[in-house]
N, C-alpha and C positions, 0 to 999 in steps of 0.2 A: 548552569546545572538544569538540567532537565527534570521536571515534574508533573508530565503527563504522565498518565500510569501506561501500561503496556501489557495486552495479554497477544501471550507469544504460541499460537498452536493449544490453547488453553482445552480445545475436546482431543487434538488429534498429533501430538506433537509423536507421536512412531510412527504416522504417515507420514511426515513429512520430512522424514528422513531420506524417504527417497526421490525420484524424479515426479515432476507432476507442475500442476498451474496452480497458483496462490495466488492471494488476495488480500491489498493492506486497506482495510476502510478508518474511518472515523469515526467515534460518539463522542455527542454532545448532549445534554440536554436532552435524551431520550430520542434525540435524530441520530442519525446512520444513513452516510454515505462511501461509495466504494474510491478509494483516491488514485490507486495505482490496481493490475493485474500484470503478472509479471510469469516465466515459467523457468523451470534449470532442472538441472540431472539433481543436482542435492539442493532441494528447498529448503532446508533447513538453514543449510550453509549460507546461502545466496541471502537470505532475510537477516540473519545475523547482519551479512555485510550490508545490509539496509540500515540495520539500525547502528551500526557503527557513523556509517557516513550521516545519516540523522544528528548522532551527538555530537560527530564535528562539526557538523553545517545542518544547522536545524532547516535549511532555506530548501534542501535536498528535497523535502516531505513537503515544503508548504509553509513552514512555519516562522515565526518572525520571534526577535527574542520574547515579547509578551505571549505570543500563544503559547512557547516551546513550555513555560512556565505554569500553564493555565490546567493546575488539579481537575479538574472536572472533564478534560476529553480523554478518551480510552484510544489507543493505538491497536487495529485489532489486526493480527494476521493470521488467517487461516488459508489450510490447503483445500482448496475448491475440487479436485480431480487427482487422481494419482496416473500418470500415464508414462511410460517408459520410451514407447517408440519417441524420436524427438521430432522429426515429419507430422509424426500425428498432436500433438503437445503444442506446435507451435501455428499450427490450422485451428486447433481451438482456442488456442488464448487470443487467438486476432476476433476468432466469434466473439469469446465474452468480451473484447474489450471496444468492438462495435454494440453490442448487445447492453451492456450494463454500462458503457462511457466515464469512465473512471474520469475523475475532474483533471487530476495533473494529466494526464495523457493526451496527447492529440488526437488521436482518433486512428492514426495511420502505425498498422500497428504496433509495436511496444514503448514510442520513443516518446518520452516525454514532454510537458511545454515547459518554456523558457523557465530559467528561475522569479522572475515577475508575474509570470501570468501563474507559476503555480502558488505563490503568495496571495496573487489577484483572488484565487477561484477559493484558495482554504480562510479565506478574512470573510469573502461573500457566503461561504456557507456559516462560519462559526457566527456570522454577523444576522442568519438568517435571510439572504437576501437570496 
């Protein structure tokens, strides 16, 4: 069972109903980091199925069974941009995700790192390191 809390679109959740570039970061401890940048025709929808696959495989996000557990971090996801064309949407989400380096991400645009290294990078931030 999961008990991280989770604010879901918590300023903008009618924005992100529709197409646009989102953003799942982390808090801990009053730090804040961006983990993923991701973009889809219905944001809302696509984050749902983030956090679906989350509750199956906590390892999706980062998570290991003790942190999946750990009260104290917020799950945050917010809509960064609201853009419809999908040409334009998918040339800026490669900006922010060169631009802000979301930790599980590679760097090359949207594709994630391994399930190891994205455990590796969320133990090294919640660990402080």
């Amino acid at each position: 069972m999961m008990k991280i809390k989770i604010d879901f679109f918590n300023k903008n959740i009618i924005g992100a109903i529709g197409a646009g570039i989102y953003q799942v970061s982390i808090m801990n401890n009053g730090k804040e980091e961006v983990l993923y940048i991701g973009e889809s025709v219905f944001v809302l929808v696509r984050c749902g199925s983030h956090l679906f696959e989350l509750k199956k495989t906590p390892e999706y996000f980062g998570f290991n069974d003790e942190t999946i557990n750990n009260e104290n971090i917020i799950l945050k996801f917010e809509l960064l941009e609201a853009i419809s064309n999908m040409a334009d949407r998918k040339h800026k989400e490669k900006e922010l995700i060169q631009k802000k380096k979301p930790i599980l991400q590679s760097g090359i645009s949207d594709r994630m790192k391994s399930v190891e290294e994205k455990v590796q990078a969320l133990t090294a931030f919640l660990e402080g390191e």
